[in-house]
OpenMM code with the backbone's topology and positions (N, CA, C; nanometers):
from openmm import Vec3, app, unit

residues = "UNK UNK UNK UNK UNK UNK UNK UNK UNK UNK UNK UNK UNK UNK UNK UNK UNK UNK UNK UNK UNK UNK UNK UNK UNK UNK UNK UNK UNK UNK UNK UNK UNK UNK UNK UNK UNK UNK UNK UNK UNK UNK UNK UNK UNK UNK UNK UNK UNK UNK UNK UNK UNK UNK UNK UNK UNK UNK UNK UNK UNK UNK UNK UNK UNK UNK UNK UNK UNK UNK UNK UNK UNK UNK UNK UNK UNK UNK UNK UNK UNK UNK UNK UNK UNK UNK UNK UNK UNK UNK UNK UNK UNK UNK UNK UNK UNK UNK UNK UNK UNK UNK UNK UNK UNK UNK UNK UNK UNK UNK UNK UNK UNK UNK UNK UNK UNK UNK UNK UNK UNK UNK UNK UNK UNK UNK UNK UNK UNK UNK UNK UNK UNK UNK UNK UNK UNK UNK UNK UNK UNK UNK UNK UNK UNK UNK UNK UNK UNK UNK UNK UNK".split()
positions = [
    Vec3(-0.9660, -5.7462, -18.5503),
    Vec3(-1.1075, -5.7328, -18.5279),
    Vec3(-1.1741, -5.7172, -18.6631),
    Vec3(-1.2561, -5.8268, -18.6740),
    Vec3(-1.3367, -5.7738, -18.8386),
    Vec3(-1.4342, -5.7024, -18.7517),
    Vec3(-1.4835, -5.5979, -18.8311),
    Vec3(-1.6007, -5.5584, -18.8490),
    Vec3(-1.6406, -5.4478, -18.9579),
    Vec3(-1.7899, -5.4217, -18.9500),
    Vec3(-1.8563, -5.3692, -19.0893),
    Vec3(-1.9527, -5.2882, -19.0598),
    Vec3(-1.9082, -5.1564, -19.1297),
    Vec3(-2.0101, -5.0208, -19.0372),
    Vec3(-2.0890, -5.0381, -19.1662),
    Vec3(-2.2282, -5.0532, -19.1489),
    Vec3(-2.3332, -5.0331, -19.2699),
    Vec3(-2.3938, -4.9452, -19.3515),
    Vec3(-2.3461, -4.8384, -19.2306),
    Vec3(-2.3945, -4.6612, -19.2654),
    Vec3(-2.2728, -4.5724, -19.2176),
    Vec3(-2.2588, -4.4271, -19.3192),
    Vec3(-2.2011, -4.4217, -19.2246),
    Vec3(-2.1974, -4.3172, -19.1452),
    Vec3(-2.1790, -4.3561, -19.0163),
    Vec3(-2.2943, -4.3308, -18.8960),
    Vec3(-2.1781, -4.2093, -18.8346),
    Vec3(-2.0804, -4.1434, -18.8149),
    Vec3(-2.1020, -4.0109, -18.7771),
    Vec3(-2.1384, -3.9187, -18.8383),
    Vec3(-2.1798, -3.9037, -18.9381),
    Vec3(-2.2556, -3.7852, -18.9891),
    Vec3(-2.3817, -3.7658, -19.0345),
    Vec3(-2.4463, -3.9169, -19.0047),
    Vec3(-2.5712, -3.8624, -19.0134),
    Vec3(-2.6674, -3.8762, -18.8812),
    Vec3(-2.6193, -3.8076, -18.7440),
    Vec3(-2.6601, -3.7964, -18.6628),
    Vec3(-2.7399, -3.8643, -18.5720),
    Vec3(-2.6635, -4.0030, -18.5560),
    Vec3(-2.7112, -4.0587, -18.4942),
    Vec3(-2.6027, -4.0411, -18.3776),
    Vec3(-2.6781, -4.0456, -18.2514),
    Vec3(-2.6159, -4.0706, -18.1112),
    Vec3(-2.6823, -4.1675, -17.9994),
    Vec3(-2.7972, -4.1889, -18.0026),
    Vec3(-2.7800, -4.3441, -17.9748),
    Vec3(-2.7981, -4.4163, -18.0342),
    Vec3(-2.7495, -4.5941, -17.9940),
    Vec3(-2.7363, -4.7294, -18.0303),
    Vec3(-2.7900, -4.8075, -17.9420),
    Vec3(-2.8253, -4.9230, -17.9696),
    Vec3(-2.8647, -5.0435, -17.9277),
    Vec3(-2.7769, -5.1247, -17.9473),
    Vec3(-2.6631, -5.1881, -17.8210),
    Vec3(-2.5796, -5.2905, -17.8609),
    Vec3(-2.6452, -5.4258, -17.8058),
    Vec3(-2.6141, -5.5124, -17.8752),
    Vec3(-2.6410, -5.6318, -17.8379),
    Vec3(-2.5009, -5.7208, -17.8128),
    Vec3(-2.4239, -5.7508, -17.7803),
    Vec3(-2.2854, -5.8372, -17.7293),
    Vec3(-2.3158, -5.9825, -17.6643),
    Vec3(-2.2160, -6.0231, -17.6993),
    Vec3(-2.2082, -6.1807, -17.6550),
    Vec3(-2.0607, -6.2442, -17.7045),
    Vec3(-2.0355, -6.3155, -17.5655),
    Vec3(-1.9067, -6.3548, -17.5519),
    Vec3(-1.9514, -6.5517, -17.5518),
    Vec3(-1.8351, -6.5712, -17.6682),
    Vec3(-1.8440, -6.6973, -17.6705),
    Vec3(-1.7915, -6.7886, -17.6353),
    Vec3(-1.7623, -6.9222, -17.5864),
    Vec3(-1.5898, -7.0299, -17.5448),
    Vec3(-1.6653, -7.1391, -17.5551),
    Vec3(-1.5684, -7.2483, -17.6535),
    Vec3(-1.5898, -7.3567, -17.6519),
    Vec3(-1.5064, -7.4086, -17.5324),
    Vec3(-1.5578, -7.4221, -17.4522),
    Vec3(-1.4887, -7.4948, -17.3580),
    Vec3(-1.4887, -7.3961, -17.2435),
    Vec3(-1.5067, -7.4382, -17.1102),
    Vec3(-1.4508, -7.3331, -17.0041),
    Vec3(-1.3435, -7.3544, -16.8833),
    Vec3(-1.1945, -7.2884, -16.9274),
    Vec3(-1.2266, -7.1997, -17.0607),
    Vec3(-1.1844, -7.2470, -17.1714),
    Vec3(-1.1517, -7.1891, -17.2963),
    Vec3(-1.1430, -7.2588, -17.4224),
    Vec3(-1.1312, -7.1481, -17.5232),
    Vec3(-1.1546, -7.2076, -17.6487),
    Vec3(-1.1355, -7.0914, -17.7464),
    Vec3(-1.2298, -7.0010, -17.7335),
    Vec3(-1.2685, -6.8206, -17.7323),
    Vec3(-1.3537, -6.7471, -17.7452),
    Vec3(-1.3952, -6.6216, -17.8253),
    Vec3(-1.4489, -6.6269, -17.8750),
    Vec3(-1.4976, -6.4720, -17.9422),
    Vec3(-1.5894, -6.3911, -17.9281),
    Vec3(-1.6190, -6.2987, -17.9206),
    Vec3(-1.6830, -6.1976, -17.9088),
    Vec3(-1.7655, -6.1634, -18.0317),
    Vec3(-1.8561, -6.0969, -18.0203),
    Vec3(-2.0137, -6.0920, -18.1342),
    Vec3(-2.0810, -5.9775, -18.0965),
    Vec3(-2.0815, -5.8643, -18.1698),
    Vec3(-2.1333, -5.7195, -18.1390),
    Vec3(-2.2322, -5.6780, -18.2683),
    Vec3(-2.3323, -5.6540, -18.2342),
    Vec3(-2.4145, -5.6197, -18.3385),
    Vec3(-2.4707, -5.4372, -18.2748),
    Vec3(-2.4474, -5.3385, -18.3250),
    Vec3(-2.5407, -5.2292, -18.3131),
    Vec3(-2.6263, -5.1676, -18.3986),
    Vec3(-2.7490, -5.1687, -18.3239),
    Vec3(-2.8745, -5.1194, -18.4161),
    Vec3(-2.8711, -4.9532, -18.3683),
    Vec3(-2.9809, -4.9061, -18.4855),
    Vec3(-3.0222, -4.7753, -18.4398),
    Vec3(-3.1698, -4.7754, -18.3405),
    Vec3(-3.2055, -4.6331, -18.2986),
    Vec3(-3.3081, -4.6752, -18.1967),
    Vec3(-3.4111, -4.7639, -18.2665),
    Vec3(-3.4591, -4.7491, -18.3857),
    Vec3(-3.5517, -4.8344, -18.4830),
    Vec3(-3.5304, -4.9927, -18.5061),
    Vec3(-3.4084, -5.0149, -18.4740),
    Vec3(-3.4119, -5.1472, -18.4837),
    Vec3(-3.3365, -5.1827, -18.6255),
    Vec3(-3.2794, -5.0932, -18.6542),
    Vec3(-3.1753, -5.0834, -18.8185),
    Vec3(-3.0723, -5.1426, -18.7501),
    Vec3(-3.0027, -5.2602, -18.7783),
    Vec3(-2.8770, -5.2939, -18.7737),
    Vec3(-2.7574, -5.1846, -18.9130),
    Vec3(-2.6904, -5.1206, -18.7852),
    Vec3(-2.5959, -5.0178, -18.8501),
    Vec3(-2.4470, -5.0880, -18.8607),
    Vec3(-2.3915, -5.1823, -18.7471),
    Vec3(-2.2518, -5.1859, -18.7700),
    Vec3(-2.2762, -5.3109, -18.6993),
    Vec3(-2.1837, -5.3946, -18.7190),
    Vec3(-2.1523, -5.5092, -18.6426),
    Vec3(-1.9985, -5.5847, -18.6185),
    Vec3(-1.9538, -5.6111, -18.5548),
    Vec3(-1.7788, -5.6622, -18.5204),
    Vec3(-1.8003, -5.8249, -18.4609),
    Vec3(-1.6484, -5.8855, -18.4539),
    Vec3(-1.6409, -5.9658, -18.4029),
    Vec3(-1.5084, -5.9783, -18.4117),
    Vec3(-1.4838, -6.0879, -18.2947),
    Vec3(-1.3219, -6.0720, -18.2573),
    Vec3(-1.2692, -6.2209, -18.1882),
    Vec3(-1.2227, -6.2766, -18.2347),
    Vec3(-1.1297, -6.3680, -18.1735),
    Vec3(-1.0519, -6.3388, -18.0490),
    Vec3(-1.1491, -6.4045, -17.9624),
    Vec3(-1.0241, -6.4028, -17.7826),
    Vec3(-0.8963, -6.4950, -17.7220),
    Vec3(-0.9096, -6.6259, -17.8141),
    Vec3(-0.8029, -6.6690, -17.7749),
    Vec3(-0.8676, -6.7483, -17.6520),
    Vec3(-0.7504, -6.8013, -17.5958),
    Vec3(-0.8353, -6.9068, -17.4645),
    Vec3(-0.9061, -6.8137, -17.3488),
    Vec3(-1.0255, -6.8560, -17.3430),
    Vec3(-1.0625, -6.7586, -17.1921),
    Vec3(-1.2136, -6.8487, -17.1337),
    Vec3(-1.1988, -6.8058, -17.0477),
    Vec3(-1.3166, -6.8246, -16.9688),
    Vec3(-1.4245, -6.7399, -17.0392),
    Vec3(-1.5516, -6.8155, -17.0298),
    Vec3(-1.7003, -6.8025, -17.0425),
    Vec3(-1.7255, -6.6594, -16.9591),
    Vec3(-1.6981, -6.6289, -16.8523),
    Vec3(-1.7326, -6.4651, -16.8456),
    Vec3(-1.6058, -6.3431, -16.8836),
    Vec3(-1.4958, -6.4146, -16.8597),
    Vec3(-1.3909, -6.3328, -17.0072),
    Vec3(-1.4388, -6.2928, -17.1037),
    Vec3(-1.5140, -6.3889, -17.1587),
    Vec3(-1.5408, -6.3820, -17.3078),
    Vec3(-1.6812, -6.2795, -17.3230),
    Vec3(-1.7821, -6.2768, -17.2280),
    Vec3(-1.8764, -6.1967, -17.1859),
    Vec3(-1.8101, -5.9922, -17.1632),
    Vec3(-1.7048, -6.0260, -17.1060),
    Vec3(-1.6506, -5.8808, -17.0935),
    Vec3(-1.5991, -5.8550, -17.1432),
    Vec3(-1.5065, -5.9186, -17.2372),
    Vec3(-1.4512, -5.8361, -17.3441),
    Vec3(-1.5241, -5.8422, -17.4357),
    Vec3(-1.6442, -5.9040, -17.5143),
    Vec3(-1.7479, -5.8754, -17.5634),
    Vec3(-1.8162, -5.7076, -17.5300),
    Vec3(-1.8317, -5.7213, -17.4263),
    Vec3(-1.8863, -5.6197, -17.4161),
    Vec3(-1.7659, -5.4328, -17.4249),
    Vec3(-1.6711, -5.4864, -17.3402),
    Vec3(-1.5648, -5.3950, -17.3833),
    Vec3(-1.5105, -5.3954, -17.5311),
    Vec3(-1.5355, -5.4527, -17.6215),
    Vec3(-1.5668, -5.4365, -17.7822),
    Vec3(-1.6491, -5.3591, -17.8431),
    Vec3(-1.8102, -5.3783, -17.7416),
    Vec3(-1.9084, -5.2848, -17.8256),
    Vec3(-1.8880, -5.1585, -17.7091),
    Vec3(-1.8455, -5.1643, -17.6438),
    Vec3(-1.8326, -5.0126, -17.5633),
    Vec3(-1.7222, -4.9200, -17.6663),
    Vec3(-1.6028, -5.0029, -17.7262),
    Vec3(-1.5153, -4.9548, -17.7691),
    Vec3(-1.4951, -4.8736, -17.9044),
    Vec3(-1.6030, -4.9842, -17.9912),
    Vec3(-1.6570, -4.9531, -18.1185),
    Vec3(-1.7690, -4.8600, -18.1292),
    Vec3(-1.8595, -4.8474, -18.0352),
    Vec3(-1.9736, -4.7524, -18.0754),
    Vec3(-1.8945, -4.6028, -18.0008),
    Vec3(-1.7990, -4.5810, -17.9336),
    Vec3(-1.7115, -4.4596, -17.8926),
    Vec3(-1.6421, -4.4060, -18.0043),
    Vec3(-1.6161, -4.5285, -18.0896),
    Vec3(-1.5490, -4.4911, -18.2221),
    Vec3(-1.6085, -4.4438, -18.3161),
    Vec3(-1.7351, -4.4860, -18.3601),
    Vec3(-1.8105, -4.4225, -18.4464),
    Vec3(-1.9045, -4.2795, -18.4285),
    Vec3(-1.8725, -4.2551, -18.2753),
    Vec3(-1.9161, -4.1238, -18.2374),
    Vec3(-2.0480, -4.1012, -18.1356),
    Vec3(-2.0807, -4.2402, -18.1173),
    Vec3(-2.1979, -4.2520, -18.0088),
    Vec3(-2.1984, -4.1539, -17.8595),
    Vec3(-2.3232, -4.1496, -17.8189),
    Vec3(-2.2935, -4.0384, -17.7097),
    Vec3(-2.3924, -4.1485, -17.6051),
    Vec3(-2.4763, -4.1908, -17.6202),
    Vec3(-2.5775, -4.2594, -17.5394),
    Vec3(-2.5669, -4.4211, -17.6180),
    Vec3(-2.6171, -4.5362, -17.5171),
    Vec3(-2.5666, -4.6715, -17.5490),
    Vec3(-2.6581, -4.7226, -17.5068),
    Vec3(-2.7336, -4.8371, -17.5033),
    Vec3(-2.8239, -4.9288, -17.4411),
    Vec3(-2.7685, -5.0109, -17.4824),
    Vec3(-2.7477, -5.1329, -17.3553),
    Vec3(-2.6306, -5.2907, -17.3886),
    Vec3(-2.7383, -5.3394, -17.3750),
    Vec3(-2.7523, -5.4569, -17.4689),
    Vec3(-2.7992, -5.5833, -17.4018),
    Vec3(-2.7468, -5.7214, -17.4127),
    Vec3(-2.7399, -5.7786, -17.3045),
    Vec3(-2.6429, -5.8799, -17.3110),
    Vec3(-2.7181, -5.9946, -17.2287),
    Vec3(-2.6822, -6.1467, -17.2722),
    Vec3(-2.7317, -6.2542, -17.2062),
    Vec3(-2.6624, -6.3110, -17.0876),
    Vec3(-2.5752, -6.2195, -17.0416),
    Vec3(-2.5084, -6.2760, -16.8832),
    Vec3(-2.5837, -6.2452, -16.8123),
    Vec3(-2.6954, -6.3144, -16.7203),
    Vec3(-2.6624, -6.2352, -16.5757),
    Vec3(-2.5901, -6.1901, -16.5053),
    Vec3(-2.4986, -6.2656, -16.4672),
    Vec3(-2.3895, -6.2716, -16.3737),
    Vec3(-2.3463, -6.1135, -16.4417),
    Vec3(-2.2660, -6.0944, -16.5966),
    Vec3(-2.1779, -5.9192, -16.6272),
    Vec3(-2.2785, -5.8269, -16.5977),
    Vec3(-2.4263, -5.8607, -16.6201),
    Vec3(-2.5374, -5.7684, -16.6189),
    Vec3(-2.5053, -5.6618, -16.4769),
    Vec3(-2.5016, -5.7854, -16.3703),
    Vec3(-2.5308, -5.7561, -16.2583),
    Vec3(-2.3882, -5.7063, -16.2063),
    Vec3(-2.3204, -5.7593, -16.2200),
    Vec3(-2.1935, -5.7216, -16.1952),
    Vec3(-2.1689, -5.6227, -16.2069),
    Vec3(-2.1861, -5.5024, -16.3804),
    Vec3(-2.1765, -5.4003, -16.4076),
    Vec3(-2.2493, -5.3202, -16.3233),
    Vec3(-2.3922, -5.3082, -16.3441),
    Vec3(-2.5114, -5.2306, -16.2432),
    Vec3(-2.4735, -5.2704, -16.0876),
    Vec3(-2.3534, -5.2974, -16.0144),
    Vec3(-2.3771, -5.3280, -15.8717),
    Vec3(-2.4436, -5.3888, -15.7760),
    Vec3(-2.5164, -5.5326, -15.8560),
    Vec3(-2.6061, -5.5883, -15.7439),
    Vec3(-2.4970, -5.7269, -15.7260),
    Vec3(-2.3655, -5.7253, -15.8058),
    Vec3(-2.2819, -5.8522, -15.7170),
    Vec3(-2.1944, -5.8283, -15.6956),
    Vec3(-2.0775, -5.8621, -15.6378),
    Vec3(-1.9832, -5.8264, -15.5844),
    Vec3(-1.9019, -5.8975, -15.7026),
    Vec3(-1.7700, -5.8562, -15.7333),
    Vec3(-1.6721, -5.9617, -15.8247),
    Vec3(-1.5699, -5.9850, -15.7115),
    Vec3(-1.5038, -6.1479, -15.7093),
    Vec3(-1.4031, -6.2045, -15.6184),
    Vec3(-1.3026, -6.1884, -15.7297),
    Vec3(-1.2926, -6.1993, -15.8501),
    Vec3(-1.2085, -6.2522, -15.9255),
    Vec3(-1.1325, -6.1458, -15.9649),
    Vec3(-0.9975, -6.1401, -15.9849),
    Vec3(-0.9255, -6.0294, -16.0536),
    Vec3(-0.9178, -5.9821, -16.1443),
    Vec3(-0.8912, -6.1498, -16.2242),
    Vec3(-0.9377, -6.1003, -16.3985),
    Vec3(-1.0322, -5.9482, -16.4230),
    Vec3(-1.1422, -6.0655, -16.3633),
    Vec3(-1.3150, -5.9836, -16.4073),
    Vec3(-1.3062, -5.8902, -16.3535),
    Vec3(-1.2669, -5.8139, -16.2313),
    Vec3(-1.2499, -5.7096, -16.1934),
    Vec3(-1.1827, -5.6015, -16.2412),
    Vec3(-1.0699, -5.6366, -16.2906),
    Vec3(-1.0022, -5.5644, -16.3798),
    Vec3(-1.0580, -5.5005, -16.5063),
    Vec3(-1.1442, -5.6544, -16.5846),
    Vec3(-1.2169, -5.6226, -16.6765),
    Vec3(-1.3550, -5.5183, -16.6608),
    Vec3(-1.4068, -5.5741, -16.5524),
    Vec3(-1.5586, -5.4541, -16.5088),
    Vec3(-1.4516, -5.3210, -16.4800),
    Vec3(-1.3770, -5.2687, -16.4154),
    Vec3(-1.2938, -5.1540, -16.4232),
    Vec3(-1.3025, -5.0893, -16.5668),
    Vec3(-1.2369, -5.1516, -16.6702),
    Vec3(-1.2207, -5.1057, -16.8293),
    Vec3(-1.3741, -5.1212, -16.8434),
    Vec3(-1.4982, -5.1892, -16.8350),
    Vec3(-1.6289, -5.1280, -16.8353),
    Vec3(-1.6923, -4.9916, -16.7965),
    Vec3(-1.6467, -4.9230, -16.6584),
    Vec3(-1.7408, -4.8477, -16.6087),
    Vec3(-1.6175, -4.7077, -16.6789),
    Vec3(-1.4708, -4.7323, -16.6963),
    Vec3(-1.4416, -4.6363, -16.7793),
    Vec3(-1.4778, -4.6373, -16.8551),
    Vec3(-1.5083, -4.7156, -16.9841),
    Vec3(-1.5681, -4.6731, -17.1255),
    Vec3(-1.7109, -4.6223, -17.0805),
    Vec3(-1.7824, -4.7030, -17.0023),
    Vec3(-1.9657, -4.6373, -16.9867),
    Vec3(-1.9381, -4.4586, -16.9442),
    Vec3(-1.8425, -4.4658, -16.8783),
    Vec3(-1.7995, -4.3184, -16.8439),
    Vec3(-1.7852, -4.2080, -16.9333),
    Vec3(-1.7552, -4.2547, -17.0365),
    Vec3(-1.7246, -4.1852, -17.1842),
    Vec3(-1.8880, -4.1747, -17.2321),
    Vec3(-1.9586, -4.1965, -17.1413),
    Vec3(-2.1137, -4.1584, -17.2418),
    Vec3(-2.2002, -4.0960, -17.1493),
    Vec3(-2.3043, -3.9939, -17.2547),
    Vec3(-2.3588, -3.8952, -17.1741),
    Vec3(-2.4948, -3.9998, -17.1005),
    Vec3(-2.5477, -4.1245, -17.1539),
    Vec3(-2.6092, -4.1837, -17.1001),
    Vec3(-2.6278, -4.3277, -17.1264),
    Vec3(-2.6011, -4.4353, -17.0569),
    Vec3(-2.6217, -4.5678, -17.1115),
    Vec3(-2.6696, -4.6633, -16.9833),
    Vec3(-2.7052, -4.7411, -17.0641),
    Vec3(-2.8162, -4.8675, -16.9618),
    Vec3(-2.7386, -5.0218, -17.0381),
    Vec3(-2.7324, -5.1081, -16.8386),
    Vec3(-2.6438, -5.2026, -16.9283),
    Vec3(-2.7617, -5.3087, -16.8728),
    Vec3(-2.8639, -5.4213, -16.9954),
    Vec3(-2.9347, -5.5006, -16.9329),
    Vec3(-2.9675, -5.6400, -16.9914),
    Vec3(-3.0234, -5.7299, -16.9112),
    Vec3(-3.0501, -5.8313, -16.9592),
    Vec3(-3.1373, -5.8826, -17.0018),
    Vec3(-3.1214, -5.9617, -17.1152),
    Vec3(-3.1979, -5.9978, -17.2360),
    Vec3(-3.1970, -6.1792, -17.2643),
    Vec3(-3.2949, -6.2403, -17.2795),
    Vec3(-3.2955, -6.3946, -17.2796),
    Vec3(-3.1822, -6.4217, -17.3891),
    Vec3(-3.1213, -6.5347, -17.4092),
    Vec3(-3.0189, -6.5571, -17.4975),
    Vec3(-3.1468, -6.5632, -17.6451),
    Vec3(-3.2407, -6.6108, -17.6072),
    Vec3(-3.3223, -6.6161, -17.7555),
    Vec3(-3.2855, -6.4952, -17.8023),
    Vec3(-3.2835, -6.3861, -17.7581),
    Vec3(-3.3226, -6.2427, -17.7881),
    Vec3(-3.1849, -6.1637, -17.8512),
    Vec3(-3.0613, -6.2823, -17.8486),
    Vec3(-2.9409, -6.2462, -17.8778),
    Vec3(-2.8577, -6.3064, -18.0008),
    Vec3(-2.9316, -6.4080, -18.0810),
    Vec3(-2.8801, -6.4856, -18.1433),
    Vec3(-2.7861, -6.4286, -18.2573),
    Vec3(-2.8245, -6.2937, -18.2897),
    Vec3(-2.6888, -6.2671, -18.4044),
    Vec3(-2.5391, -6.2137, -18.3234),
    Vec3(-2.5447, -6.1736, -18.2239),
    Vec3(-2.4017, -6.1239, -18.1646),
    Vec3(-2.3862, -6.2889, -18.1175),
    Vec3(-2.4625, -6.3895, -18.0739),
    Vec3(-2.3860, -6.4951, -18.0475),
    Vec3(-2.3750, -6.5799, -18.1998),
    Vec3(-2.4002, -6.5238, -18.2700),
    Vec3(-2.3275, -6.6272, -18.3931),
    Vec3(-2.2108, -6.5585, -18.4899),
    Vec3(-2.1568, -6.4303, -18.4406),
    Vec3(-2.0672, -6.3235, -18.4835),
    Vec3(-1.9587, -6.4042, -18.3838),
    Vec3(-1.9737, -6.3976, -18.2207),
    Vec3(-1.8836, -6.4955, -18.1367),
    Vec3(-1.8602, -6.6020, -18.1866),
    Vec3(-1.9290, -6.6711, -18.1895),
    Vec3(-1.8722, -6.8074, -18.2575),
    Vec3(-1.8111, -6.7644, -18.4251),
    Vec3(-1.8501, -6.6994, -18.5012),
    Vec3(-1.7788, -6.6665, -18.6275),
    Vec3(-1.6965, -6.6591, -18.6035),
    Vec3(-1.6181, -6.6031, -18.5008),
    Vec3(-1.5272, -6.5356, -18.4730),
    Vec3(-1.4057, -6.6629, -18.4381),
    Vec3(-1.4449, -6.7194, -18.3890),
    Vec3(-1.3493, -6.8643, -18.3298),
    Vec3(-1.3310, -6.9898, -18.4709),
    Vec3(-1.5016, -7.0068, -18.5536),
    Vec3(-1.4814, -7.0790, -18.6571),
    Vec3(-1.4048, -7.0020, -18.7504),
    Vec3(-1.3910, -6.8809, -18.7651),
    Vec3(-1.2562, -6.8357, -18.8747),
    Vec3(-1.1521, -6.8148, -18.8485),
    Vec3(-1.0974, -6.8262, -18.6970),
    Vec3(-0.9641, -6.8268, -18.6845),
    Vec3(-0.9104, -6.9773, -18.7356),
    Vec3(-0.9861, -7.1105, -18.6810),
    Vec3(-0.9585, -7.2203, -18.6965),
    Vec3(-0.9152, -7.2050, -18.8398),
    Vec3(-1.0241, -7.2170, -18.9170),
    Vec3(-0.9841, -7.1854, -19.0607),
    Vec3(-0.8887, -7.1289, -19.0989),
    Vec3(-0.8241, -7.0229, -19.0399),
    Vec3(-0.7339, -6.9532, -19.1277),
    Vec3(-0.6034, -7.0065, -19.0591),
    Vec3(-0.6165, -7.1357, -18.9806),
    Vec3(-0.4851, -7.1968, -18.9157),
    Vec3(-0.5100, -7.3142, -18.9300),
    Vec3(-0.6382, -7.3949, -18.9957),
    Vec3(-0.5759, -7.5262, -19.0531),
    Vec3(-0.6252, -7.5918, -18.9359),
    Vec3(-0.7217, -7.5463, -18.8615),
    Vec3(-0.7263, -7.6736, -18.7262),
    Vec3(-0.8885, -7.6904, -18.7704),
] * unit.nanometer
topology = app.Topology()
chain = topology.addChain("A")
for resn in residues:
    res = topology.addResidue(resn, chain)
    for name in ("N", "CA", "C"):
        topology.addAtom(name, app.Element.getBySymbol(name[0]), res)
């Protein structure tokens, strides 16, 4: 997982974040990465990650995106979270207005509502993809530097 804390953020008292996440795949499914940017409540970009998924499906790549920035802002000491993310479909999924058929994703929303569990307060919502463009170009970073570092 690269990523790059900008401040550094457990000691100077910050406890909430603004994540922004986005899961990427060329192809569905196909190669994917994940793209996490967290701001402070002001709108300071503090830390940001990204991660190579390997082959997955287009809402794979959406949840472990997001189980990235759940994972990373727990690490740096966050207590409260605001997601925003361009799925409908994980949006809704997470907050309970759809049902999941799939196992994968089910499994995966499971490892969601445990990490959201780990916080004294968080909101998971949706945001136009305009409104997301640096966690989706951290996802795709994430897939154009594996290629690179394997020659494809």
């Amino acid at each position: 997982m690269a990523g790059e804390p900008l401040t550094d953020l457990p000691g100077d008292g910050i406890q909430k974040v603004i994540l922004y996440v986005d899961g990427s795949c060329s192809g569905n499914p196909g190669e994917g990465g994940a793209g996490v940017v967290v701001k402070d409540e002001h709108g300071k970009t503090i830390a940001y990650f990204k991660e190579y998924l390997g082959m997955v499906t287009n809402n794979r790549a959406e949840y472990q995106a997001l189980i990235l920035g759940l994972r990373e802002a727990l690490r740096l000491g966050i207590r409260e979270v605001e997601v925003n993310l361009d799925s409908e479909l994980v949006v809704n999924q997470v907050n309970g207005m759809y049902r999941i058929r799939d196992a994968q994703l089910k499994a995966l929303e499971e490892e969601v509502r445990r990490l959201l569990g780990r916080y004294s307060r968080w909101v998971v919502q949706y945001i136009p993809r305009e409104n997301n463009r640096e966690a989706d170009r951290l996802a795709r970073e994430a897939v154009r530097d594996k290629r690179r570092s394997s020659g494809r």
